[in-house]
N, C-alpha and C positions, 0 to 999 in steps of 0.2 A: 442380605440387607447391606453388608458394608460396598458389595461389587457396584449396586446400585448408586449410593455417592462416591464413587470415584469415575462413575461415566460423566454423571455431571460436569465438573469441571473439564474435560475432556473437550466435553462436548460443546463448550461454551470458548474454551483457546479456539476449537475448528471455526467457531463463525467470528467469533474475534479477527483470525486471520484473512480469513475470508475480506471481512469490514476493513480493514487496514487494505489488501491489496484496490480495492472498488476507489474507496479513498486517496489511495496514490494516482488511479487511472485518472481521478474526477479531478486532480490538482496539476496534472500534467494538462489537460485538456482547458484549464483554464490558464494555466501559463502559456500555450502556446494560441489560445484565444486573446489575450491581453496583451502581449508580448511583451512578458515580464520574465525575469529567470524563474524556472524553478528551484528551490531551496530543497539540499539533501544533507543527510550525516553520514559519510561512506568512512569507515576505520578512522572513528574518532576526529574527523574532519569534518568541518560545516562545508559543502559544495554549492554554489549558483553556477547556474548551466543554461543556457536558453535550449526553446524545444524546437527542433525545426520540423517533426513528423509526428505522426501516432507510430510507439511502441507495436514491432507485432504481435500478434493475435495469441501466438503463442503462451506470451508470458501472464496471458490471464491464468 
């Protein structure tokens, strides 16, 4: 019983991250449909970047 609730929460970070990366692609694709920057936090720094391409495929 206890192996059982410690998958859950496991299981719920994998689509969490999951949801967060879908959410980054869908914010890139709207900054570079708008052309507005994109807004990041990279090492404690606020970043605006304009997008000039789609990221590759890869980093899905």
């Amino acid at each position: 019983m206890k192996n059982e609730s410690n998958k859950a929460p496991d299981h719920d970070l994998v689509q969490s991250a999951i949801a967060l990366r879908r959410a980054a692609q869908q914010a890139r694709r709207d900054a570079q449909r708008t052309h507005t920057p994109l807004v990041t936090f990279e090492n404690g720094a606020v970043k605006k970047q304009m997008v000039v391409g789609e990221r590759p495929s890869a980093e899905q």
